[in-house]
C-alpha positions in Angstrom: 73.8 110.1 21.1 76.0 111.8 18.5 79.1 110.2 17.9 81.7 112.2 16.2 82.8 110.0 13.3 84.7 111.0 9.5 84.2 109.1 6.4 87.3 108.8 4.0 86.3 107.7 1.2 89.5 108.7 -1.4 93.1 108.1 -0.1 96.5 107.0 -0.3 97.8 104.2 1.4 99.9 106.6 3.3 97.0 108.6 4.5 94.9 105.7 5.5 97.8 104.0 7.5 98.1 107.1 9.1 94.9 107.9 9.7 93.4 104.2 10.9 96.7 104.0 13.2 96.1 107.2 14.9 92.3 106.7 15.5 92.8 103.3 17.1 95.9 104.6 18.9 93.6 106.9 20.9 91.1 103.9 21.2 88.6 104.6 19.0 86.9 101.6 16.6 87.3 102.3 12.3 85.4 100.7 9.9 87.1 99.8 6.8 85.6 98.9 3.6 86.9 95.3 1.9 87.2 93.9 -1.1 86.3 90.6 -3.0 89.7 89.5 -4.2 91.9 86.8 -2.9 95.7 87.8 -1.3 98.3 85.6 0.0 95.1 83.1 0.8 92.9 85.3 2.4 89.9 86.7 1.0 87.6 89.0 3.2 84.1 88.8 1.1 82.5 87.3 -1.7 81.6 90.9 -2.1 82.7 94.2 -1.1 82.7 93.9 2.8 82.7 95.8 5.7 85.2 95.0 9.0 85.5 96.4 12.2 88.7 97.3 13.5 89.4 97.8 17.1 93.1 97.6 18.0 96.6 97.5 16.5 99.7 96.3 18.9 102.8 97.1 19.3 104.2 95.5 16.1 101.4 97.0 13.8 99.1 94.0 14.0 95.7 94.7 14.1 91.9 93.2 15.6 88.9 92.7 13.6 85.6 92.1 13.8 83.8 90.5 11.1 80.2 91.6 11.7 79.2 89.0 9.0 80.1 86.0 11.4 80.9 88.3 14.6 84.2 86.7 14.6 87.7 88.2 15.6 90.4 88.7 12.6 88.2 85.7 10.0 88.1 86.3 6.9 84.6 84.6 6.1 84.8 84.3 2.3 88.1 81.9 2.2 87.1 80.6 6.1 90.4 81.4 7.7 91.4 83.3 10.5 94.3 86.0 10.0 97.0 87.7 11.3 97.6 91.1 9.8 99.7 93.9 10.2 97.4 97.4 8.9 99.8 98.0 6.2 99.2 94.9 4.6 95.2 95.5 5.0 95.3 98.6 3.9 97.5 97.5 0.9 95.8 93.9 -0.1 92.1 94.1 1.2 91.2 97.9 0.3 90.3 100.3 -1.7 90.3 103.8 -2.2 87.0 105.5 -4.3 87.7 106.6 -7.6 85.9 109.4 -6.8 84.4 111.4 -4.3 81.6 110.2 -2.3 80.1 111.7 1.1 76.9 108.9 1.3 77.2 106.5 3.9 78.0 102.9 2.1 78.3 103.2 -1.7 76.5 104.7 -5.0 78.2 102.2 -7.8 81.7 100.6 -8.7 83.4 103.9 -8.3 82.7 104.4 -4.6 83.4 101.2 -3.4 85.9 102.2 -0.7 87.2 104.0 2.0 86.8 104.0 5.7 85.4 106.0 8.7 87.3 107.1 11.8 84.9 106.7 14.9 85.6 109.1 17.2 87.4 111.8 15.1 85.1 114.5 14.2 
């Protein structure tokens, strides 16, 4: 099975909140890359991270997956569960590449980031 999918790997927080809103609008999963540092008490990895996300509400909130612990919206590095709008993920918890990378995780600290739209060729 081909599923149609787009890796961004540099962008502005404008173009990802954009971007991840519109894919799970038309029901369609993104995986965002995370990273290690603590915000307002939540800290999604001891290292970078991965997450799932599979829908944002009315009010901008959004649902994770952790595939770590396969739990919804827990952050398994500080052990808490979360409620988070996208902007603040997207904000916060990730990062944009310093430079350009088409592989499909990372190649070193500059490529750290980014996320791909499942679904949107």
């Amino acid at each position: 099975m081909n599923i149609p999918n787009r890796l961004v790997g540099m962008f502005t927080y404008e173009q990802a909140v954009r971007d991840i809103e519109a894919n799970l609008k038309a029901g369609n999963p993104v995986i965002v890359k995370t990273h290690n540092r603590k915000v307002n008490g939540i800290q999604m990895a001891n290292a970078h991270h991965a997450m799932v996300l599979i829908a944002m509400d009315s009010e901008g909130y959004v649902t994770a997956i952790d595939p770590f612990y396969g739990k919804v919206n827990y952050a398994h590095a500080s052990h808490n569960t979360f409620h988070m709008t996208l902007s603040d993920l997207v904000k916060n918890h990730m990062l944009s590449n310093q430079k350009e990378w088409n592989g499909p995780y990372t190649s070193g600290t500059a490529t750290q980031g980014g996320y791909i739209l499942v679904g949107t060729p």
